[in-house]
N, CA, C and O atoms as a Maestro MAE file, in Angstrom:
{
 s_m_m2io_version
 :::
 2.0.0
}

f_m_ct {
 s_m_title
 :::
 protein
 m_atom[268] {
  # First column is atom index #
  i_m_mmod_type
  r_m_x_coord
  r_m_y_coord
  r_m_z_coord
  i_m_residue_number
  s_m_chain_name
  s_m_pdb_residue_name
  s_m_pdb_atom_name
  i_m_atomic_number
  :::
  1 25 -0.737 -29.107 -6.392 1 A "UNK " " N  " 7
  2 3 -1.331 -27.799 -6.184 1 A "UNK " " CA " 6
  3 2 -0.229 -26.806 -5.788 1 A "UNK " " C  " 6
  4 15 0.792 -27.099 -5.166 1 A "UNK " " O  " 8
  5 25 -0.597 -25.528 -6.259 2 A "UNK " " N  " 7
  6 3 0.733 -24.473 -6.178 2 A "UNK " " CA " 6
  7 2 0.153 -23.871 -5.089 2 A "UNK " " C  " 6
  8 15 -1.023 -23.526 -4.978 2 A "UNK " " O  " 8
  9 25 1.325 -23.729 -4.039 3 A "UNK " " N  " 7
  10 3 0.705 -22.818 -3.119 3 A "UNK " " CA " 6
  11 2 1.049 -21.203 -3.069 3 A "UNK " " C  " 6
  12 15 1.962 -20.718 -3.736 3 A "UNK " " O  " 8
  13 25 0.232 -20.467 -2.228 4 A "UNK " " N  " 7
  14 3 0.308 -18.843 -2.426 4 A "UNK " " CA " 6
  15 2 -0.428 -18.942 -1.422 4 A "UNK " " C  " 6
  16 15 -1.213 -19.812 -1.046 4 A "UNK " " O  " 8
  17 25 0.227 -16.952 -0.588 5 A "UNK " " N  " 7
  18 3 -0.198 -16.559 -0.187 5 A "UNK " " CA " 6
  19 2 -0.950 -15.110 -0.524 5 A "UNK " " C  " 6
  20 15 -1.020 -14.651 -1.664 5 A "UNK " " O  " 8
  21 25 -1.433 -14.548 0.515 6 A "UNK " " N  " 7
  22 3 -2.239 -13.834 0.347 6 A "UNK " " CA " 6
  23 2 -2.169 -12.657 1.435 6 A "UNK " " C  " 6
  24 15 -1.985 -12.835 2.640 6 A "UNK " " O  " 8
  25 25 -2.361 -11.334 0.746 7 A "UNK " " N  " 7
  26 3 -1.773 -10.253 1.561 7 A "UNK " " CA " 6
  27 2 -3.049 -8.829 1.404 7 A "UNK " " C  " 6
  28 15 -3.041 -8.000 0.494 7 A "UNK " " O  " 8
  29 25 -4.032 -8.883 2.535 8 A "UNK " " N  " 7
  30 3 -4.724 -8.146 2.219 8 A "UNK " " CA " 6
  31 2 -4.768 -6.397 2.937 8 A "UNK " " C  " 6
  32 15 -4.751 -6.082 4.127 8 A "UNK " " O  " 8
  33 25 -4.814 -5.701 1.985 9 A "UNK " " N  " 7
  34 3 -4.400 -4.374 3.079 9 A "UNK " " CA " 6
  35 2 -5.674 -3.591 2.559 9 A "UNK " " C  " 6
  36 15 -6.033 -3.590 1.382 9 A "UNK " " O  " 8
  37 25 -6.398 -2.832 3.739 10 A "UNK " " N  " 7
  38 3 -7.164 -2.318 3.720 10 A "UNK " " CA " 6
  39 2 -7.400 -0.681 4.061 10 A "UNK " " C  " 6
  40 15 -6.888 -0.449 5.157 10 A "UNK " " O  " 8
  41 25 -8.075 0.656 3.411 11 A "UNK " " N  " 7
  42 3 -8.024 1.488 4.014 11 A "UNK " " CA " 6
  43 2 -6.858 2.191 4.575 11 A "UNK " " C  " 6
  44 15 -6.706 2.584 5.732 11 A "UNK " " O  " 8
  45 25 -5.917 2.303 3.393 12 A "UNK " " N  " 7
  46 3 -5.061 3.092 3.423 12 A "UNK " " CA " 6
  47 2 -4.882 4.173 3.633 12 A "UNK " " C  " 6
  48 15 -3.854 4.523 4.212 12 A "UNK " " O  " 8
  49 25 -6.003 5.229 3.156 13 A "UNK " " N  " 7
  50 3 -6.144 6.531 3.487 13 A "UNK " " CA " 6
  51 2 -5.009 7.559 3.112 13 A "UNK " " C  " 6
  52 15 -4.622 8.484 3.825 13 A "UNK " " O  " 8
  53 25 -4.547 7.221 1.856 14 A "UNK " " N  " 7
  54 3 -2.820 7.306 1.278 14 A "UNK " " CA " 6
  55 2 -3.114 9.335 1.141 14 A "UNK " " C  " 6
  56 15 -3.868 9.910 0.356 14 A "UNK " " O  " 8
  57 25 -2.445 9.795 1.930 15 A "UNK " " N  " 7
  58 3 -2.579 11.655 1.523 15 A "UNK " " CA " 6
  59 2 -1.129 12.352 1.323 15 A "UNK " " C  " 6
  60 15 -0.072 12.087 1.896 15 A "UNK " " O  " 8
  61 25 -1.361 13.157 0.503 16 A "UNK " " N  " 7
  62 3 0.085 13.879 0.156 16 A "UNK " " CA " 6
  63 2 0.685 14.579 1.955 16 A "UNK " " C  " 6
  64 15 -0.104 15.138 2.716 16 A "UNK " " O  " 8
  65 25 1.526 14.456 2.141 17 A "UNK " " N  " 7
  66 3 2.506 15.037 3.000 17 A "UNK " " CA " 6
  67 2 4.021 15.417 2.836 17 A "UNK " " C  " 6
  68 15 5.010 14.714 3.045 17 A "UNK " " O  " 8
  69 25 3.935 16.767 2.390 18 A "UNK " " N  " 7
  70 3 5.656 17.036 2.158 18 A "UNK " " CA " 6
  71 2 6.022 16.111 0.565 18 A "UNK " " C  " 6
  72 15 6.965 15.387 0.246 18 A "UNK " " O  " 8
  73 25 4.663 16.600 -0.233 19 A "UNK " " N  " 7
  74 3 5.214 15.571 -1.303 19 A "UNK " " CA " 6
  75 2 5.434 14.611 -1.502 19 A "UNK " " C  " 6
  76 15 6.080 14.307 -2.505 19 A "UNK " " O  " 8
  77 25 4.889 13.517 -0.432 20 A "UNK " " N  " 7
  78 3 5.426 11.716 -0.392 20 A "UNK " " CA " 6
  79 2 4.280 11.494 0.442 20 A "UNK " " C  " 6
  80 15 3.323 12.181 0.796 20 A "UNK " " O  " 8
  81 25 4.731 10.150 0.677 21 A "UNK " " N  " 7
  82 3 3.292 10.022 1.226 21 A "UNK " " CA " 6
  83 2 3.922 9.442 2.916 21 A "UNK " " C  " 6
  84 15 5.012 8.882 3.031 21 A "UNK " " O  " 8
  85 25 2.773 9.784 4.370 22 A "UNK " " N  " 7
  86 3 3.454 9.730 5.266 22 A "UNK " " CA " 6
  87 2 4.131 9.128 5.864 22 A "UNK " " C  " 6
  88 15 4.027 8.040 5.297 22 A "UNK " " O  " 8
  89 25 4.675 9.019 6.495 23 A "UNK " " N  " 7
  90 3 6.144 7.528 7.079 23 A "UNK " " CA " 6
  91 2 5.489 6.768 7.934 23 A "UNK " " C  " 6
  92 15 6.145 5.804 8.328 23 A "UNK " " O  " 8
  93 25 4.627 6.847 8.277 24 A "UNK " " N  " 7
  94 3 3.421 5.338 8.383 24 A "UNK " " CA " 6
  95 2 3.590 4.501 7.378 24 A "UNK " " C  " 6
  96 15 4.074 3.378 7.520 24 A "UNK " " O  " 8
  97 25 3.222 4.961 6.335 25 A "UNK " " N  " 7
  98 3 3.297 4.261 4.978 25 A "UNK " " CA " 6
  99 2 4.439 3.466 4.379 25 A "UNK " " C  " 6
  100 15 4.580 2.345 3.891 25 A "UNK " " O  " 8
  101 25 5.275 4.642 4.652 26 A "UNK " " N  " 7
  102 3 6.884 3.846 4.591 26 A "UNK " " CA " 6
  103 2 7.318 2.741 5.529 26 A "UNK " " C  " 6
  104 15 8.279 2.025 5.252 26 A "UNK " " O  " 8
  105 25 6.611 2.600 6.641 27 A "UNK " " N  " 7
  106 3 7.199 1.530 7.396 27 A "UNK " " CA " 6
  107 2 6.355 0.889 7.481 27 A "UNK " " C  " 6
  108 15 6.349 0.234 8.523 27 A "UNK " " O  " 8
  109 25 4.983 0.625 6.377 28 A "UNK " " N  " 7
  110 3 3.870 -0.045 5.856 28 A "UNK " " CA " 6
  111 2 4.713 -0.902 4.857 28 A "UNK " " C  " 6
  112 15 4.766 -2.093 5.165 28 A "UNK " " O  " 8
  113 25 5.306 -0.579 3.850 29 A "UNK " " N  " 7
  114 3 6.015 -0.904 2.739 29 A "UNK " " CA " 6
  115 2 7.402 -1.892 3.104 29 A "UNK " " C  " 6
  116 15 7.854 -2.880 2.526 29 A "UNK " " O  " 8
  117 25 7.753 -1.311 4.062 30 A "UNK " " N  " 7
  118 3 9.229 -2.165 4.803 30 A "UNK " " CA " 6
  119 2 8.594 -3.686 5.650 30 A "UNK " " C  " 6
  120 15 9.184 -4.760 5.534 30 A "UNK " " O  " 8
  121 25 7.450 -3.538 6.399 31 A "UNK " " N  " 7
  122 3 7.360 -4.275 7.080 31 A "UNK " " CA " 6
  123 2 6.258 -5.567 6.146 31 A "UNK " " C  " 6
  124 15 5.783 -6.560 6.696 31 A "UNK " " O  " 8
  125 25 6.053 -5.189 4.620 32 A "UNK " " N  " 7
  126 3 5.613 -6.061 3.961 32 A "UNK " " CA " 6
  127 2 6.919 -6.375 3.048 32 A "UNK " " C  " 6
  128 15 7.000 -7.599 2.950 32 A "UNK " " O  " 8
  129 25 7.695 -5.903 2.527 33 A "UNK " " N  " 7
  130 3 8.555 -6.735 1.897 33 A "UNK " " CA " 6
  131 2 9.208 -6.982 2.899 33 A "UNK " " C  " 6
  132 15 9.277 -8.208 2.813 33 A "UNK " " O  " 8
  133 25 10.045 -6.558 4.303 34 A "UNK " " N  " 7
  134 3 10.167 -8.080 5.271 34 A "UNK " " CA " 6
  135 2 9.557 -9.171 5.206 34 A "UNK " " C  " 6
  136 15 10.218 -10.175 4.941 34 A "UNK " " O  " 8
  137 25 7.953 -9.292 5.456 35 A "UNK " " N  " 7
  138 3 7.590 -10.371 5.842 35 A "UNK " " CA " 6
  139 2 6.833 -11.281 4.521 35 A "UNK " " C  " 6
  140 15 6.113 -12.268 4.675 35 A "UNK " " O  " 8
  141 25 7.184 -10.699 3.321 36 A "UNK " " N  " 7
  142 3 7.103 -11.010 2.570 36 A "UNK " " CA " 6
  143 2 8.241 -11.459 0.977 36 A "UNK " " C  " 6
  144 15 8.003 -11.663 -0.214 36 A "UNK " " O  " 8
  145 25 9.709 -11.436 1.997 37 A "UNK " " N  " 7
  146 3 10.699 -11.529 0.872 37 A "UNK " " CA " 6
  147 2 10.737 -13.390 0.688 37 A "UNK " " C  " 6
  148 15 11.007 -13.891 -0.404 37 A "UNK " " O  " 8
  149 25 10.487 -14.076 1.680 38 A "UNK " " N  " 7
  150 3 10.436 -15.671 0.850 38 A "UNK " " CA " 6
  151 2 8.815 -16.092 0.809 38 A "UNK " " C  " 6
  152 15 8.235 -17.097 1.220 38 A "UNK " " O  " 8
  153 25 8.453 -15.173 0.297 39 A "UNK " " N  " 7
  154 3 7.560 -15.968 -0.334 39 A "UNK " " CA " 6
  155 2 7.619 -16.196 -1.887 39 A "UNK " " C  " 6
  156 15 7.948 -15.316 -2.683 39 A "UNK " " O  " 8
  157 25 7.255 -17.501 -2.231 40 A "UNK " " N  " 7
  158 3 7.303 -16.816 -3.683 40 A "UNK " " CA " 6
  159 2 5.998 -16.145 -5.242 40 A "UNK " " C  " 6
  160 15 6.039 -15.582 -6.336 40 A "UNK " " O  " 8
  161 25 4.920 -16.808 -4.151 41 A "UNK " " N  " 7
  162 3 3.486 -16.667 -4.712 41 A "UNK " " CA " 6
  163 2 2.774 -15.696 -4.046 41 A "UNK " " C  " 6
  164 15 2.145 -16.138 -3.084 41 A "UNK " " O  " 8
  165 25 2.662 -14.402 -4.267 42 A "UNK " " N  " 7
  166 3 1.862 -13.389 -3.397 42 A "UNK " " CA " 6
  167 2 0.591 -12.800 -4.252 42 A "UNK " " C  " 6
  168 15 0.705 -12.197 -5.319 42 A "UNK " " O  " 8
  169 25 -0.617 -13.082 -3.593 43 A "UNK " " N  " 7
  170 3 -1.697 -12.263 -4.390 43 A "UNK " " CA " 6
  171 2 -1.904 -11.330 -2.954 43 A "UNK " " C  " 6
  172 15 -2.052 -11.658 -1.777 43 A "UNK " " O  " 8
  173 25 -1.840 -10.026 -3.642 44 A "UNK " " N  " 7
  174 3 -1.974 -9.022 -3.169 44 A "UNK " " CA " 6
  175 2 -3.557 -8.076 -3.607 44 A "UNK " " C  " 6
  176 15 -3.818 -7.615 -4.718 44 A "UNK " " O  " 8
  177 25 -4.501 -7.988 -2.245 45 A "UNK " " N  " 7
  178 3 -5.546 -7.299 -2.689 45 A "UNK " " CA " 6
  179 2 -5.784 -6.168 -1.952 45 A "UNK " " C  " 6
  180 15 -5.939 -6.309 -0.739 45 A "UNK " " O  " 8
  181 25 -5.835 -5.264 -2.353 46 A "UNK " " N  " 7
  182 3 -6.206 -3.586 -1.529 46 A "UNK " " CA " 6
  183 2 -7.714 -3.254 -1.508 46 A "UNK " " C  " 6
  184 15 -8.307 -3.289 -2.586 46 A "UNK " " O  " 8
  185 25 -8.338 -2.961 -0.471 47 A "UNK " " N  " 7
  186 3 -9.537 -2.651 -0.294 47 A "UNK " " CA " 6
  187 2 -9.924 -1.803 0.574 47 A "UNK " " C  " 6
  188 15 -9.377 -1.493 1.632 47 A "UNK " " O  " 8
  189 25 -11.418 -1.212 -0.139 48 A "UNK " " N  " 7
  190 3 -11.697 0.130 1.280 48 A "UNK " " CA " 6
  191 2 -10.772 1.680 0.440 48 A "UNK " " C  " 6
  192 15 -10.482 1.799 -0.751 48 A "UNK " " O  " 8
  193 25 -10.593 2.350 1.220 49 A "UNK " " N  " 7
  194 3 -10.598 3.885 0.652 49 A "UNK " " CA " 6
  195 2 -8.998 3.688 0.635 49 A "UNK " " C  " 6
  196 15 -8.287 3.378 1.591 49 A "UNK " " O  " 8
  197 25 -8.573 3.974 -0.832 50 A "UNK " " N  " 7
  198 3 -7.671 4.392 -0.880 50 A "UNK " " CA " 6
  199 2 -6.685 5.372 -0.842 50 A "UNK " " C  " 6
  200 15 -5.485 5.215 -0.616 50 A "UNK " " O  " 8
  201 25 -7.348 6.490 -1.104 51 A "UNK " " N  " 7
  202 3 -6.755 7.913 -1.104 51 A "UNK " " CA " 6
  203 2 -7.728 8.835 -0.164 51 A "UNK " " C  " 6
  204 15 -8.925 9.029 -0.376 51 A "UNK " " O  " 8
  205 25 -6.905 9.397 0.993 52 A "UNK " " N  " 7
  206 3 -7.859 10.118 2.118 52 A "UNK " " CA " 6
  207 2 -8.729 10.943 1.536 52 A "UNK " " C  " 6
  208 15 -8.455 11.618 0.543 52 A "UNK " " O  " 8
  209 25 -10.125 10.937 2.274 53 A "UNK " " N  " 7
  210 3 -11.083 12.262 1.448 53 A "UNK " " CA " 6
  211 2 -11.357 12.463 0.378 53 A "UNK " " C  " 6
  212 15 -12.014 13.487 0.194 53 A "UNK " " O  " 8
  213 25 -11.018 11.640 -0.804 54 A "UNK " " N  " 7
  214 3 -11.369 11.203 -1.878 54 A "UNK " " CA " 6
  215 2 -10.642 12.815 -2.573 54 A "UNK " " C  " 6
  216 15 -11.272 13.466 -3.407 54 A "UNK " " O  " 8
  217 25 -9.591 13.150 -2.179 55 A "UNK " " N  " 7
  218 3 -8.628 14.234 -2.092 55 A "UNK " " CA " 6
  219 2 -7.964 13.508 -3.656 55 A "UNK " " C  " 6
  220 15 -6.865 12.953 -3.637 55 A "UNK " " O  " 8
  221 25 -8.522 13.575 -4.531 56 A "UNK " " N  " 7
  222 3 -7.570 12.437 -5.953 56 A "UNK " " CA " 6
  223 2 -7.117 14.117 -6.489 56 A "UNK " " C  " 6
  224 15 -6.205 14.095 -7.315 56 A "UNK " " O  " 8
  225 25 -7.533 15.257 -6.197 57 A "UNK " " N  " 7
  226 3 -6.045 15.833 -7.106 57 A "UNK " " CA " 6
  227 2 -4.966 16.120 -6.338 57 A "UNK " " C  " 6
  228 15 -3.917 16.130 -6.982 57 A "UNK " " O  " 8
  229 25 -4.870 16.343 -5.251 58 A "UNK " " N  " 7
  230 3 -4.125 16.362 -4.628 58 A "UNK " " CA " 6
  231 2 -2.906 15.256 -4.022 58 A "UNK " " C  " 6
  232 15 -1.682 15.322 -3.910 58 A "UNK " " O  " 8
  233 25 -3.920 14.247 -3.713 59 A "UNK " " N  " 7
  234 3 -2.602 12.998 -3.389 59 A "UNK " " CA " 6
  235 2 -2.746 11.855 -4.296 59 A "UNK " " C  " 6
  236 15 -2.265 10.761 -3.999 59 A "UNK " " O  " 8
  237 25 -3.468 12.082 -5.530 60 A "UNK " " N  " 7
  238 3 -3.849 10.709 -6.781 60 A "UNK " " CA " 6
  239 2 -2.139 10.560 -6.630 60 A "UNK " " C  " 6
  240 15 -1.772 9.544 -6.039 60 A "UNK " " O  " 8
  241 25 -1.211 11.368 -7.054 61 A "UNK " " N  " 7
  242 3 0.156 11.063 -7.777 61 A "UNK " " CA " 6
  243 2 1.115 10.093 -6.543 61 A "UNK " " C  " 6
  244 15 1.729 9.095 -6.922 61 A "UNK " " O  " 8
  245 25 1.138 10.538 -5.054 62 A "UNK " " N  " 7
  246 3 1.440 9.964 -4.039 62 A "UNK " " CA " 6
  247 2 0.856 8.705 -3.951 62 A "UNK " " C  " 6
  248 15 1.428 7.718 -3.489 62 A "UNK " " O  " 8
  249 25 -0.146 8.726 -4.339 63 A "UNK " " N  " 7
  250 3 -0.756 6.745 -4.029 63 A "UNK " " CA " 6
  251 2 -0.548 6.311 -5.062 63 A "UNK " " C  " 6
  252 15 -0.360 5.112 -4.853 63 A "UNK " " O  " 8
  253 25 -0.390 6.616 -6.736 64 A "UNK " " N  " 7
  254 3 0.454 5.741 -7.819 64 A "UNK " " CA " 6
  255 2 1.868 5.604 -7.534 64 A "UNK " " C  " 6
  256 15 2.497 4.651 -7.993 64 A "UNK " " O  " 8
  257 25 2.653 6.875 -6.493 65 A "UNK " " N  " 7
  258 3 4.087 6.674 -6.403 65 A "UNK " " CA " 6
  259 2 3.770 5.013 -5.234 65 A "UNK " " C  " 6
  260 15 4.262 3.924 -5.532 65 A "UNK " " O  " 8
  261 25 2.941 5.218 -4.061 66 A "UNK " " N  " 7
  262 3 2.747 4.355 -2.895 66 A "UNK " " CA " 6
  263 2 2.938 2.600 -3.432 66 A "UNK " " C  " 6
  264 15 3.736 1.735 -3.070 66 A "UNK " " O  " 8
  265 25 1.876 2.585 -4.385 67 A "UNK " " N  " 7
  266 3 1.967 1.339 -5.363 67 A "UNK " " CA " 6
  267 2 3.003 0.971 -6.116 67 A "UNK " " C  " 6
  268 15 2.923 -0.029 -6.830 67 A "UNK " " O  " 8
  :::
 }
 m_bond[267] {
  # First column is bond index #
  i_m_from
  i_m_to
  i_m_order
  :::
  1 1 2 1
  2 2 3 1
  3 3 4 2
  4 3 5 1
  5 5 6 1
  6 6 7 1
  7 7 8 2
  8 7 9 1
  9 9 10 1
  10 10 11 1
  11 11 12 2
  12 11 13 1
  13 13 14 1
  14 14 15 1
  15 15 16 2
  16 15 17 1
  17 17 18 1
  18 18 19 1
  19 19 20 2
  20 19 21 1
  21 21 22 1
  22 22 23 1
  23 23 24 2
  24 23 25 1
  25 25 26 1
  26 26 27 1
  27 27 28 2
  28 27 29 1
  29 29 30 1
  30 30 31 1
  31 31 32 2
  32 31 33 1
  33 33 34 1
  34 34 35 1
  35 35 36 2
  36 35 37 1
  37 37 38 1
  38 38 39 1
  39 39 40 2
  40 39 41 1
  41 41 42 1
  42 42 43 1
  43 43 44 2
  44 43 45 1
  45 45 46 1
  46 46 47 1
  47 47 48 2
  48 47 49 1
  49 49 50 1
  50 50 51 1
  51 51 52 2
  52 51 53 1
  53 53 54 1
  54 54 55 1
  55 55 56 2
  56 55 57 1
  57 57 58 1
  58 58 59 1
  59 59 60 2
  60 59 61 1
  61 61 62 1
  62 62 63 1
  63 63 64 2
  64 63 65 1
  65 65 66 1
  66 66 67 1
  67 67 68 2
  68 67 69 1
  69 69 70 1
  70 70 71 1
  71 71 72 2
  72 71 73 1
  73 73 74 1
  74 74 75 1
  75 75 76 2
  76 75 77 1
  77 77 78 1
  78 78 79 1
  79 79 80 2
  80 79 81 1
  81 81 82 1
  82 82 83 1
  83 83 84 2
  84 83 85 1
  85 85 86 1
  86 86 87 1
  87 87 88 2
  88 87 89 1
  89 89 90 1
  90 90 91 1
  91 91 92 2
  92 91 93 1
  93 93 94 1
  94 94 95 1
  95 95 96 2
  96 95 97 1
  97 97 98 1
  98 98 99 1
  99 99 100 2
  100 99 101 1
  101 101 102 1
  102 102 103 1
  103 103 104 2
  104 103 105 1
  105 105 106 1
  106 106 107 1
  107 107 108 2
  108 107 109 1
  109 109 110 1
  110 110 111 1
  111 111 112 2
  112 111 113 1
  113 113 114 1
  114 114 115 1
  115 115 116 2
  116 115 117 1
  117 117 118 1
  118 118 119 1
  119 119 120 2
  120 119 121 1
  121 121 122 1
  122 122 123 1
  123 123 124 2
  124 123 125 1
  125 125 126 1
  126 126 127 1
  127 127 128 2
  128 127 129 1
  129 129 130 1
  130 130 131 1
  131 131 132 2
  132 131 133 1
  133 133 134 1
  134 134 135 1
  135 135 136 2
  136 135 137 1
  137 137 138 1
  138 138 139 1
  139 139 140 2
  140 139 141 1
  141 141 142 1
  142 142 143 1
  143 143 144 2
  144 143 145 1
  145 145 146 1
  146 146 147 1
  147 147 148 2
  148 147 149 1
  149 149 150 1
  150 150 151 1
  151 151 152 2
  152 151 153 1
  153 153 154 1
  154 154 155 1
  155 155 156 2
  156 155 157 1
  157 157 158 1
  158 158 159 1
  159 159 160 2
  160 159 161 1
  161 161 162 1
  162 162 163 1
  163 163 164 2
  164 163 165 1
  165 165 166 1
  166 166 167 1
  167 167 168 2
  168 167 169 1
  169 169 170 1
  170 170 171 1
  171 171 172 2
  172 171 173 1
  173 173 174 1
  174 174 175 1
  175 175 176 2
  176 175 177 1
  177 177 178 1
  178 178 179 1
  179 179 180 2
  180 179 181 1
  181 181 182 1
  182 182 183 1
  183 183 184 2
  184 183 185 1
  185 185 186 1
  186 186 187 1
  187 187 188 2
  188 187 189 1
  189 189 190 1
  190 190 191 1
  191 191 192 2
  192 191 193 1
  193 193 194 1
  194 194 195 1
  195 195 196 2
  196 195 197 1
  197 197 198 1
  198 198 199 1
  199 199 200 2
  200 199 201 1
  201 201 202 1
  202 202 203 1
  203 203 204 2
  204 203 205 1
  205 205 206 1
  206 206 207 1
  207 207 208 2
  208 207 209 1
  209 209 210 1
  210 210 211 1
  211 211 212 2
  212 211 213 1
  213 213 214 1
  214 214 215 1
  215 215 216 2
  216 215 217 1
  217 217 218 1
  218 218 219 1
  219 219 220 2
  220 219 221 1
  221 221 222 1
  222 222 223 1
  223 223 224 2
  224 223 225 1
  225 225 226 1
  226 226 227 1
  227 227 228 2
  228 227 229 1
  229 229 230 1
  230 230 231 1
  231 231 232 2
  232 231 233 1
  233 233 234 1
  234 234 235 1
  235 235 236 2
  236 235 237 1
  237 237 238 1
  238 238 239 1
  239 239 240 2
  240 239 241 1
  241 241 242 1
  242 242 243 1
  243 243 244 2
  244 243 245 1
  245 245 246 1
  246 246 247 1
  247 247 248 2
  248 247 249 1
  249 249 250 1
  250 250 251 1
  251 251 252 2
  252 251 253 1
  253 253 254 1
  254 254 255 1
  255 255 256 2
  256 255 257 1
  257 257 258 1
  258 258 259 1
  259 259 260 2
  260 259 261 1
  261 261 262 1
  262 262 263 1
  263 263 264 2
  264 263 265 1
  265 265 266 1
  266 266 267 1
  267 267 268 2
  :::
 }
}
């Protein structure tokens, strides 16, 4: 049996700030590929609201950059 883990992030609430998205986020992103650089099997599932306020013209492009 192959093993994997599993990485679930929820309720991101991803909103444009200064054109990027806020440095919460960025040290959201650092502190998963830290704790996630030896692994070698990752299923990754996102759930719950992704983009604050359902604000998609405004920060849609910031949460495809986020991903």
């Amino acid at each position: 049996m192959r093993k994997f883990s599993v990485l679930h992030l929820s309720d991101l609430h991803i909103r444009k700030y200064r054109n990027s998205f806020p440095s919460i986020l960025k040290k959201l992103i650092q502190d998963v590929v830290k704790e996630t650089k030896n692994i070698e099997s990752l299923i990754l599932i996102v759930t719950g609201d992704i983009i604050d306020k359902a604000d998609y013209e405004n920060s849609g492009d910031v949460a495809v950059s986020f991903f």
